[in-house]
N, C-alpha and C positions, 0 to 999 in steps of 0.2 A: 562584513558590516560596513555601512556608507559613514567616512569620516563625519568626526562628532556626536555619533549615536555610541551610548551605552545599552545596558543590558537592560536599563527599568523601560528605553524604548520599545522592546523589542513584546509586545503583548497581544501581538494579533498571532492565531496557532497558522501552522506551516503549512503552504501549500502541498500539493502533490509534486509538483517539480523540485522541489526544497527537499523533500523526505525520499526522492528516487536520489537526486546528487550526494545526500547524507551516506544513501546506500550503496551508492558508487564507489565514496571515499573510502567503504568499509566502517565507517562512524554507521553501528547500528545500537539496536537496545542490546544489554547481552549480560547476563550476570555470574557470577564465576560460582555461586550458588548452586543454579541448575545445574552445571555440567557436572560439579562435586555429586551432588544427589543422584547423578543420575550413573557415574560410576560407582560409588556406592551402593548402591541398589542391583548395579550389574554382577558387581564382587556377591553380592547378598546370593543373589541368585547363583550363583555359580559354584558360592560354597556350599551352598543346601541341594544343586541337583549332581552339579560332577566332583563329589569331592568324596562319594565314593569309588566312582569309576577313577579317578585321578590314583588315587591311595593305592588300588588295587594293581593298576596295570603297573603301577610305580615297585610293590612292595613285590609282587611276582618276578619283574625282573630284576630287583635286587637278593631276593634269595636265589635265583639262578648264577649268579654272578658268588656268592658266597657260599654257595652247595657245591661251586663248580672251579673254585680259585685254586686249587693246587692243578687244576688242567689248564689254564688259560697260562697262555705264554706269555714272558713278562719281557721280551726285548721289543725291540721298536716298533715293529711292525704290530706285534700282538696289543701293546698298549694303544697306538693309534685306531686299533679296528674297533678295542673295549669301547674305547671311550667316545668316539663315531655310532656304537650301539647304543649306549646309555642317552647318549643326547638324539638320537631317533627314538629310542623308547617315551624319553622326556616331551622332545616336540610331539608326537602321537597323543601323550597323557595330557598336556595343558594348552594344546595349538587352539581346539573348539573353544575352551574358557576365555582365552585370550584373547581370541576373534569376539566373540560374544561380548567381551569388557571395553573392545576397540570400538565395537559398533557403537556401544552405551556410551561411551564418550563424545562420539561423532552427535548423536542423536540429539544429548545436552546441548548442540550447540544449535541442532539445524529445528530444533522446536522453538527457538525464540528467535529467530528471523529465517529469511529462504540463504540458500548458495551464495555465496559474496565472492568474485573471483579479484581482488584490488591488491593495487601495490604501493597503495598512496602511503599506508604505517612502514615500508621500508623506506623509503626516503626520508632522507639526513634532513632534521630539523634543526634550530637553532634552539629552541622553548626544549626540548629535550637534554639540553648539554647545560642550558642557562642555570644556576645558582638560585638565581631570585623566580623561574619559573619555577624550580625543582621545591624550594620552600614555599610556595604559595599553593601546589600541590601535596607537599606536606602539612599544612593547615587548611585545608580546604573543606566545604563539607561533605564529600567525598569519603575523604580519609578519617574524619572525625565518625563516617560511618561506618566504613569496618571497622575501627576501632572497637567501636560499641559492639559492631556483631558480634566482633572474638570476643570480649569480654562475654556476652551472652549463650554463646555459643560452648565457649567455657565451662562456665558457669550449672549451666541447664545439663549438658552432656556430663561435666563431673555428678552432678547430682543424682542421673540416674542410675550412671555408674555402679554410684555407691548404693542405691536402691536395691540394684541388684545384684550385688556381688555380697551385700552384708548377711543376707542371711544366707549365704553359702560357705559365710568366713570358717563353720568346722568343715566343711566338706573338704575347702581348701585346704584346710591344714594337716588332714588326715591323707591326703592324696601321697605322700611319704609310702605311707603304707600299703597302698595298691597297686596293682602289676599297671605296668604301660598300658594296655590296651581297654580297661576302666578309666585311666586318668587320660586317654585320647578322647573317650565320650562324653565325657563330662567336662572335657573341655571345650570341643567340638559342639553341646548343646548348651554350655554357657558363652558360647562364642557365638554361635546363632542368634542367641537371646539379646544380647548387648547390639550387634549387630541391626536386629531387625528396631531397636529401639532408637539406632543413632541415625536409621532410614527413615522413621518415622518424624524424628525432632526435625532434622536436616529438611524433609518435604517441607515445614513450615517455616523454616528458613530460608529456605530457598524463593518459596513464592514471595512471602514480604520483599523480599531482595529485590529479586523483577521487579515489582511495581514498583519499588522506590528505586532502580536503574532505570525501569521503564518513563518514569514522570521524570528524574536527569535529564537524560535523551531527552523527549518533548519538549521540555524547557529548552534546552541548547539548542535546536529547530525553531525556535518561535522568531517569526521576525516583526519588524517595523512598520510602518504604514508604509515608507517611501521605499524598503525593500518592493513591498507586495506592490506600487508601483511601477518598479523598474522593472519586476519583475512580467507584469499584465503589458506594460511597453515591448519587451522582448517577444514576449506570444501573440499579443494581440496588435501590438503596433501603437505606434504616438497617437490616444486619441486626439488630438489637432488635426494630423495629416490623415485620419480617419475622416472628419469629421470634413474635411475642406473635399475629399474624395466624394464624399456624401451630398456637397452642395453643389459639386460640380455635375454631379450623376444628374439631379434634381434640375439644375438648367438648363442641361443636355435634354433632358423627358420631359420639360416646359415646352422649346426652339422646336421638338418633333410634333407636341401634342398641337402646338398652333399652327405648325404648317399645314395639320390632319384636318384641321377645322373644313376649309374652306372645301373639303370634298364629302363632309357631313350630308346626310340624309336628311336631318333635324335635332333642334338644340330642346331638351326638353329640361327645363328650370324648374325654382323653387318659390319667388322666381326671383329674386336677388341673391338668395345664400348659396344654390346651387347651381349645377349647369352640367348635361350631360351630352355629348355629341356623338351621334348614334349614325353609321349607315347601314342602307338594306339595299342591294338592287339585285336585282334578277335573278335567282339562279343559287343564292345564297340562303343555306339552310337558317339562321337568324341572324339580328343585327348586331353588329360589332362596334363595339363603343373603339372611341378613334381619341377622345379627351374627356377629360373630368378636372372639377377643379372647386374651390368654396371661395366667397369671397370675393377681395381682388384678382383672383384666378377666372373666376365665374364671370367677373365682368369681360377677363379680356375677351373668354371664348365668345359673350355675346357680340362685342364690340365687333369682333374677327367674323363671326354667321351673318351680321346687319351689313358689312362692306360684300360679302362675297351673297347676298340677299339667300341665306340658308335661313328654312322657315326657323322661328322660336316657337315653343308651346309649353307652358305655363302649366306645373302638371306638379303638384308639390309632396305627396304621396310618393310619387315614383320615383321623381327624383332622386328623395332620400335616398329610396329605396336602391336604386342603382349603383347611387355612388358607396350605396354601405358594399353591395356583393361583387358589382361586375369590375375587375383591372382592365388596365387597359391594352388593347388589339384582343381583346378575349369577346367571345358571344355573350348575351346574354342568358341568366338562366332563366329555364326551363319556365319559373312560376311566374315571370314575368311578360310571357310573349304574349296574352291576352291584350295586354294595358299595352304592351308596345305596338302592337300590330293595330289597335285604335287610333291609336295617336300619327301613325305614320298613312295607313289609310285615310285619317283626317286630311294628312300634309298634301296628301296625292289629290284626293277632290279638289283640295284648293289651289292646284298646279292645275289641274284638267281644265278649272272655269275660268284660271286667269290663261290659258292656252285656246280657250274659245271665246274670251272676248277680247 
């Protein structure tokens, strides 16, 4: 930000160069919401499709292990191999869920902007160690917003909670009395059940989140008028030194068009506002205009055709008409060469009789 300016300056929304440098720095939108919901949701899934295959491959090879414990040798070697088995049995039973929960983590992140490869948040700040930056980010409206979320989040999650576990409170209490493998299911589908409830709450937490991360971010991106200057300076150049480039081009395409004059064919005017310098000789599929010009332009060209005696002709239709389509060292077009080929056949008669008298 350009010395002197605050934040109420800063009201014009950000370029694209602005929001690519943002994304450089790694300063993108990103809310810790999404990525929560979206491992949540991975666990969800994971407990409701592999958590029987989990269980089973699990429980198979621990009754081999206990069907089979007065065989298994118990010095070094034998406990090193046991337990090299169990932890391959283990990786095989939860490696796929894991993967799958790693992915849903990743995912949370790469759906609310693209790949950010930056190393600008490892480098040592000052605003990071500071006291009074560290307390102004402790009262900030930031922080006054999580706040709010957990308190809601809290709040709303206790509630349903308790929605649903109340009227299970005899189920629960009578699970004393049930062999393990009733009190695994009924755990197992009340765990489901809360589960799919705290995916559901959480999606709508998560979204509000974004948009109010996402409108932070845009705000901290919004610059100033004289940014979006300095900025159009850098890309586009000082317009001044544009603008002198421009006047010089413009003197340069003056100095050509009047030295073009005096090899004109004929000047066909407006007959003060315009003036068009057009030649044709021999051999030349149409005429090619050589100057154009309105005004004090218009006069010089006349002035320039009456010293080097190049006919004028007075033709105020056309005129316009040329100086609106034809540029110059280009042809004429097409719907023009009727009117121009009159006018130059004019010029030529009146070359012929002043050549025969």
């Amino acid at each position: 930000m350009a010395e002197g300016e605050n934040d109420s300056d800063r009201s014009e929304d950000p370029s694209a160069k602005r929001l690519d440098e943002a994304l450089q720095r790694g300063d993108v939108a990103k809310s810790a919401e999404v990525s929560t919901w979206f491992v949540i949701g991975g666990a969800a899934i994971m407990l409701a499709a592999f958590s029987g295959p989990m269980s089973s491959g699990l429980t198979t090879t621990m009754r081999g292990i206990v069907a089979n414990a007065h065989q298994i040798p118990v010095d070094g070697r034998g406990l090193i191999a046991m337990a090299a088995r169990i932890e391959y049995e283990v990786i095989a039973a939860i490696g796929i869920p894991l993967a799958l929960l790693m992915l849903a983590g990743i995912g949370g992140n790469m759906i609310q902007h693209r790949l950010v490869w930056s190393g600008e948040a490892l480098k040592p700040k000052f605003s990071k160690i500071s006291p009074l930056a560290g307390i102004k980010r402790l009262f900030s409206m930031q922080a006054v917003a999580n706040f709010v979320k957990g308190l809601i989040k809290i709040a709303v999650l206790g509630a349903v909670m308790t929605a649903l576990l109340w009227p299970q409170r005899h189920r629960l209490e009578g699970l004393v009395q049930v062999d393990l493998f009733g009190t695994l299911l009924l755990t197992k589908s009340l765990a489901l059940q809360m589960i799919g409830a705290v995916v559901a709450i959480l999606f709508l937490v998560a979204a509000a989140d974004f948009v109010f991360q996402y409108r932070q971010w845009f705000e901290r991106q919004k610059m100033s008028m004289r940014e979006l200057k300095e900025e159009f300076k850098q890309s586009e150049g000082d317009p001044m030194i544009k603008g002198k480039i421009r006047q010089l081009r413009q003197q340069r395409m003056r100095k050509r068009m009047m030295a073009a004059v005096p090899k004109a064919s004929v000047i066909i005017t407006n007959p003060t506002h315009y003036a068009i310098a057009l030649q044709y000789e021999k051999g030349m599929e149409a005429p090619v205009c050589l100057a154009k010009g309105t005004d004090l332009m218009a006069l010089k060209i006349r002035e320039i055709a009456t010293a080097h005696s190049v006919p004028i002709v007075e033709n105020p239709p056309l005129a316009r008409a040329l100086h609106a389509t034809v540029e110059i060292d280009e042809e004429i077009p097409t719907e023009h060469y009727k009117a121009v080929a009159e006018v130059i056949g004019y010029v030529m008669k009146l070359r012929r009789a002043a050549g025969r008298g």
